[in-house]
C-alpha positions, 0 to 999 in steps of 0.5 A, a space after each residue: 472515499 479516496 484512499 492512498 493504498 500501502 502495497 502492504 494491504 493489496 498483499 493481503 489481497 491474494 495471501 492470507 494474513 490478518 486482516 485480509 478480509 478488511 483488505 478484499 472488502 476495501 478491494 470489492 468497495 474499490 471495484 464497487 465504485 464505492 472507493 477510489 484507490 490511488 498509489 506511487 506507481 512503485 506499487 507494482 514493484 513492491 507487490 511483486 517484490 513481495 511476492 518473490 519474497 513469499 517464493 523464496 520463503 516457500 509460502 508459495 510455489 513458483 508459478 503462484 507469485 506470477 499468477 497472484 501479482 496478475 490478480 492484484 495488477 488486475 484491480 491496480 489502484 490509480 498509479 501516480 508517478 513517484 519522481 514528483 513525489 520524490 523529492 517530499 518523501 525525501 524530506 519526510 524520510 530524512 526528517 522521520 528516519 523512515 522508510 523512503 518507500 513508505 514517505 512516497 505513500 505519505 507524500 502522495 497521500 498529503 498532496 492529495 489530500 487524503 487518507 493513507 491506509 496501511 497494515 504497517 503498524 511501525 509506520 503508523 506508531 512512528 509517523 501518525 502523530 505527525 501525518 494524521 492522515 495515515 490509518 490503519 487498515 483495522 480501523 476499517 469497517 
């Protein structure tokens, strides 16, 4: 199966949330071979965003950030240019009143066409109804 992968869910892959067992089970499918994992390559910018943040709120020590975006950097889904995905998820941004970072998952996910899995339940209620493409991480086996 091809995935779009919210960077949300690879956070969980290094830090524990709910869920995470979900997130590292789709990451060993991933590895497996079972599954395909594709994103906008803005992916790594937001994994290590998040993880400065997670420094900075004193869940982890610095240097763990570091180490923790090796290890996801490490089983990288399929990075896809955002600036041909640009200009959709600009549209779907301004039309939705979302996120743009979010509409770049989506845009990828709607161009090719499969399922976006996320762990952001305010994109899923805002935006399912009309990109039915978008799933939940729970939703996993």
């Amino acid at each position: 199966m091809r995935y779009v992968l919210d960077a949300n869910v690879a956070m969980k892959w290094v830090l524990a949330e709910p869920d995470s067992a979900r997130a590292n089970a789709l990451r060993g499918d991933f590895l497996g071979g079972v599954h395909e994992l594709l994103a906008p390559d803005v992916f790594a910018a937001e994994i290590a965003h998040g993880l400065t943040r997670a420094e900075r709120r004193k869940l982890l020590k610095p240097p763990q950030g570091k180490a923790l975006l090796a290890d996801v950097l490490a089983t990288c889904p399929h990075l896809h240019p955002f600036l041909p995905l640009l200009d959709r998820a600009f549209d779907i941004s301004s039309a939705h009143r979302h996120g743009l970072y979010d509409c770049l998952y989506i845009a990828l996910a709607e161009q090719e066409s499969c399922e976006l899995v996320t762990a952001d339940d305010k994109l899923i209620k805002n935006l399912k109804t009309r990109f039915p493409f978008i799933g939940s991480l729970a939703m996993l086996p």
